[in-house]
C-alpha positions as CSV (number, residue, x, y, z in Angstrom):
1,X,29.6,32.0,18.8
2,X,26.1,32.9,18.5
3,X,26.2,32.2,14.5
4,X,27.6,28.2,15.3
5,X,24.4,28.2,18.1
6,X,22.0,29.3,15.6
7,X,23.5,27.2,12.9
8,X,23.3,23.9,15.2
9,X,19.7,24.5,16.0
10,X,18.7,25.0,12.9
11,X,20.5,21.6,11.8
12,X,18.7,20.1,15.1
13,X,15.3,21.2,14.0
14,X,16.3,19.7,9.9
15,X,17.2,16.3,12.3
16,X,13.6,16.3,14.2
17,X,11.6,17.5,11.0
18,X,13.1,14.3,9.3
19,X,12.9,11.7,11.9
20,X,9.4,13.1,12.1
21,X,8.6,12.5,8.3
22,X,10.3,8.8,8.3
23,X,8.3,7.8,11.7
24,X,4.9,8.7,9.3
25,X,5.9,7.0,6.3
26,X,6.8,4.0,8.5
27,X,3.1,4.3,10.4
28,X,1.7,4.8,6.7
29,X,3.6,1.5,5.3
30,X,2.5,-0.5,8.4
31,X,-1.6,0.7,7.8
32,X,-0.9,-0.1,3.8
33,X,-0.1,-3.3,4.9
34,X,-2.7,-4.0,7.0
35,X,-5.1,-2.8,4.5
36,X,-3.4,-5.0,2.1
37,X,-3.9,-8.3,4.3
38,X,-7.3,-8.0,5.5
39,X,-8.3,-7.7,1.7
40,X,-6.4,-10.7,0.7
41,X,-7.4,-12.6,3.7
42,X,-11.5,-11.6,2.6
43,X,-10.3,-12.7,-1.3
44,X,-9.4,-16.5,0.4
């Protein structure tokens, strides 16, 4: 029993690591693209 627990929370933490790593590359992509309009908008 204690082996399945460990192996769970170890899954878990692989599960929160990742969801961690797609929320920053979604905040990066949104500031990329805000970066990206406000230097076409100054090219206008």
């Amino acid at each position: 029993m204690n082996t399945k627990d460990v192996t769970i929370k170890k899954a878990n933490n692989w599960i929160y690591i990742l969801e961690a790593l797609i929320f920053l590359l979604f905040v990066l992509i949104l500031i990329l693209w805000f970066i990206l309009r406000k230097k076409e908008e100054k090219e206008k």
